[in-house]
N, C-alpha and C positions, 0 to 999 in steps of 0.2 A: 616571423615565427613566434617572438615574444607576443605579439599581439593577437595572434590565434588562439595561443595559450592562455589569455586573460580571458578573451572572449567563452574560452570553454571552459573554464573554473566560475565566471558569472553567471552561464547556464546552468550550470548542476549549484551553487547556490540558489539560484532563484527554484528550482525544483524541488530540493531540500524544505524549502521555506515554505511553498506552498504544500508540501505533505504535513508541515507541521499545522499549516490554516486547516489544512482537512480534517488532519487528527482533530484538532483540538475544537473542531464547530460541527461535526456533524456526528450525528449520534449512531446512525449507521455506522460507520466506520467503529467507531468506541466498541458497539454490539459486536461487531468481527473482531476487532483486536481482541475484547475478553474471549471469545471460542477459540482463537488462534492460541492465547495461550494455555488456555484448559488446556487444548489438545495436546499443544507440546507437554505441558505437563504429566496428560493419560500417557503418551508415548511414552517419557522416561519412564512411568509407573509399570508399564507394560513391557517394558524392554524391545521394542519394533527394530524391527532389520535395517541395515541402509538402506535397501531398494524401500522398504515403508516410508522412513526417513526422504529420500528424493521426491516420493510423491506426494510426501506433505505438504514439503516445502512448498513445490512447484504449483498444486492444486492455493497454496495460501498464498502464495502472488498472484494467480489468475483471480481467485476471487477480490483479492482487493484492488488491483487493476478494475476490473470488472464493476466493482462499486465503486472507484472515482470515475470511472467514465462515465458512469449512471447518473453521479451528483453535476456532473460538471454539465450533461445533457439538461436535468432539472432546470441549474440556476440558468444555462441558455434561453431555454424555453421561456422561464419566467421575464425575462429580459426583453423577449417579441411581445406579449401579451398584457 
């Protein structure tokens, strides 16, 4: 059991670790995170609902999902050719 437990605290670091490589190397990303917090910004300025608020959120994890899968297809690609 201890040893399951290791195993699944080295995966979510090593995940941790690679969002901070993505953060910090690709400029895509950097472009999202500044509109992600405009936005939450406009939101507080705006005073938005919860249901606003759930779909922010939800829609700002799809896109940046959505754009490391994108990078990570890149650097694949780049690696065959």
């Amino acid at each position: 059991m201890i040893n399951f437990i290791k195993i699944r605290v080295d995966r979510v670091l090593t995940a941790i670790k690679g969002m901070f490589i993505l953060i910090f190397s690709e400029a895509a990303i950097k472009a999202q995170l500044f509109f992600i917090t405009l936005f939450i910004f406009l939101g507080i300025y705006f005073e938005i609902s919860l249901n606003e608020w759930i779909i922010q959120i939800f829609l700002t994890g799809f896109v940046l999902s959505i754009e490391s899968l994108n990078t990570a297809l890149e650097k694949y690609k780049g690696t065959l050719f």
